[in-house]
C-alpha positions in Angstrom: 4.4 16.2 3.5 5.7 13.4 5.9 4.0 10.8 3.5 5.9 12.1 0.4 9.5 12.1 2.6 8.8 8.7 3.3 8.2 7.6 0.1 11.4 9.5 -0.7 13.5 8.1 1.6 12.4 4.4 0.1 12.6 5.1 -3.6 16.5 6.7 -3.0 17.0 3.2 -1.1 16.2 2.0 -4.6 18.8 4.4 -6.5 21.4 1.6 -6.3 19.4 -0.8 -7.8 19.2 0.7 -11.6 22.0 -1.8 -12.3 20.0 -4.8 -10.5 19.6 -8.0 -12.1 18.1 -10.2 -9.7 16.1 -10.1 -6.7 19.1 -10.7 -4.6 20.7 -7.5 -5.6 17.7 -5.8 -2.9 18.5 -4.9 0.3 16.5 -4.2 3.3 18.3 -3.0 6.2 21.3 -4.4 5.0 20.0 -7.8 4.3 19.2 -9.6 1.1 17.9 -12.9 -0.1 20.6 -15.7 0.3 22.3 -14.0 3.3 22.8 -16.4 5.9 20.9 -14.8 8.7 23.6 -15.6 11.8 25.6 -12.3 9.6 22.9 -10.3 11.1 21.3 -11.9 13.9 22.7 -13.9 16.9 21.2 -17.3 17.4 20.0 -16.4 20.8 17.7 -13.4 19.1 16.4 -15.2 16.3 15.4 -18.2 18.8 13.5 -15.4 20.9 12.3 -13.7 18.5 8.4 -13.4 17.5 7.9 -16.5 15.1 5.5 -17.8 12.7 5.7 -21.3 11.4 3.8 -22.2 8.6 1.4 -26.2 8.7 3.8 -27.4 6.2 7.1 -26.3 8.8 8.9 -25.9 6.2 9.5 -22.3 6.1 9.3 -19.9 9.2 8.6 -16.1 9.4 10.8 -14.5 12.4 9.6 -10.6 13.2 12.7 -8.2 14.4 12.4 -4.8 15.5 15.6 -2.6 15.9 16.7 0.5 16.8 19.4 0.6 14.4 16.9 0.0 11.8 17.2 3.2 9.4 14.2 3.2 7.2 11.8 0.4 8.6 9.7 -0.2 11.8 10.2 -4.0 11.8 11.6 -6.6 9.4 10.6 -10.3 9.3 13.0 -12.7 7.0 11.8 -16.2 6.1 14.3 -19.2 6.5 13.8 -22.7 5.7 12.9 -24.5 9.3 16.3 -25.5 10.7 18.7 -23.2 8.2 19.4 -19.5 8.6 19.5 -18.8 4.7 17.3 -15.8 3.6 14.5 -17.1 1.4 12.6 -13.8 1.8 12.5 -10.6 3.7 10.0 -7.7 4.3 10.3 -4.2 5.4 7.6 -2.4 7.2 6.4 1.0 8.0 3.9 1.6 10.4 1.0 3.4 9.6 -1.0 3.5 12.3 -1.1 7.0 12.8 -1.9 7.6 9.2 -4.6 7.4 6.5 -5.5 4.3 4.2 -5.3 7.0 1.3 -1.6 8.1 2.9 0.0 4.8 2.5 -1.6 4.3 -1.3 0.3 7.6 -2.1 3.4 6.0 -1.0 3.1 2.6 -2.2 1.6 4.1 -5.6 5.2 5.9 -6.0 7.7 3.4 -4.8 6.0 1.3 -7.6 6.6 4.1 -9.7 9.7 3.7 -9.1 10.1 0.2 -9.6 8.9 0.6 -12.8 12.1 2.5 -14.2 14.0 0.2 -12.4 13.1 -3.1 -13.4 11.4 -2.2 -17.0 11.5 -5.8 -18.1 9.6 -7.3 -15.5 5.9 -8.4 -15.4 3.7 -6.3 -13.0 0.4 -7.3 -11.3 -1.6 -4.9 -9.6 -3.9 -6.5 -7.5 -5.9 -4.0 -6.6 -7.7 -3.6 -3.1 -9.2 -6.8 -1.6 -10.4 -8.5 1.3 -7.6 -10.1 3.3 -7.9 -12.7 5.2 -7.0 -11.2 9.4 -8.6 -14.5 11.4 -10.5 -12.1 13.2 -13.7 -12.0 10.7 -11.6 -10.9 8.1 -12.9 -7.3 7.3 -9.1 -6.0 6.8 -8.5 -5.1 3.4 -4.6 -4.9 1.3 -3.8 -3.4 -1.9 -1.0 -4.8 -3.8 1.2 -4.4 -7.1 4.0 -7.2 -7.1 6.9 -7.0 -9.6 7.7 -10.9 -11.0 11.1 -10.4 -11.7 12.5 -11.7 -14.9 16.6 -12.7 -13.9 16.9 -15.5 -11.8 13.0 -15.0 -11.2 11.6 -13.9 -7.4 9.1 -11.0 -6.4 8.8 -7.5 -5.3 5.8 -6.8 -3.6 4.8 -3.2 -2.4 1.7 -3.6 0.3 -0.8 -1.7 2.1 -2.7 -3.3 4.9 -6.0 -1.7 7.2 -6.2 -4.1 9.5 -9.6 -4.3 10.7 -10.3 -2.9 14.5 -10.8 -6.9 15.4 -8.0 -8.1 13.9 -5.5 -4.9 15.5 -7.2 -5.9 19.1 -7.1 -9.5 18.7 -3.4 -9.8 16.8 -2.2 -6.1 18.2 -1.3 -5.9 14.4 -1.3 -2.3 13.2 -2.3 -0.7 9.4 1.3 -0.7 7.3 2.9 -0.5 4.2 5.3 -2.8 3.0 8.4 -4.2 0.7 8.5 -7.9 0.6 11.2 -9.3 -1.5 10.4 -13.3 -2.3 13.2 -15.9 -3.5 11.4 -17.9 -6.5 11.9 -21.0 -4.2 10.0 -19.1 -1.5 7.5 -17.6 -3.4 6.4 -20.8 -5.3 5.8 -22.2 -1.3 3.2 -18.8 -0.7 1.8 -19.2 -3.9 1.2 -23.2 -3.2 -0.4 -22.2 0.3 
């Protein structure tokens, strides 16, 4: 029951986007893709902040956790290194305490959902795989991404089971996920 509430609770923070056109029209606790970050962080927290910097430094991943968050356990945005524009954000729900099978039920109908919303868009499913946890890399992810046709950019819908080596080493913990990707940003992952 507490699965199909969550999932609930995400698809009605979808209702507003039947009119969408573009992958900026998403939010995720209030932020979306081309928001200058400083509207909803002060430099001190994004400097302090958990951070991830990719070889290239180009692009940077900062993790936030909030209490004022209303639907997510953490959110990480993605700026270029040095600017505070939104090039991609992610929403995540823990799911530790919860089954592998739990969070496929929810991703399965936030896609769903997705669907109605964006009917014009391609969709990949890329099933269940292997994901790589540098930590022997026995985690596994299943994931259906949206490639938005306006403007282009993703919607990705995740579920991770991170492998017990990867939670001890990382402290990471199983979740599901909404990861919204600028087409600037997600030609950079893609390129990886």
């Amino acid at each position: 029951m507490k699965i199909h509430l969550i999932a609930f609770i995400l698809i009605l923070s979808f209702q507003s986007l039947t009119k969408a056109d573009d992958i900026r029209d998403f939010e995720i606790e209030g932020m979306s893709i081309g928001d200058n970050a400083l509207e909803h962080f002060t430099k001190d927290e994004l400097n302090n902040a958990e951070k991830f910097t990719y070889p290239s430094k180009k692009f940077s991943e900062i993790f936030t956790h909030s209490s004022n968050y209303e639907i997510y356990d953490s959110v990480t945005i993605s700026l270029m290194e040095g600017k505070y524009k939104i090039y991609g954000i992610s929403g995540v729900i823990d799911y530790r305490e919860k089954s592998f099978e739990d969070c496929l039920k929810a991703k399965n109908d936030i896609i769903d959902e997705l669907k109605i919303t964006f009917k014009n868009s391609k969709i990949i499913d890329n099933g269940t795989y292997q994901t790589p946890d540098y930590a022997g890399d026995k985690s596994k992810r299943s994931q259906v991404e949206l490639l938005l046709n306006q403007n282009g950019g993703v919607v990705s819908v995740d579920c991770v089971d991170w492998s017990k080596e990867a939670e001890k080493k990382h402290g990471w913990g199983d979740n599901l996920s909404i990861t919204l990707y600028s087409k600037e940003y997600e030609r950079f992952v893609r390129s990886l």
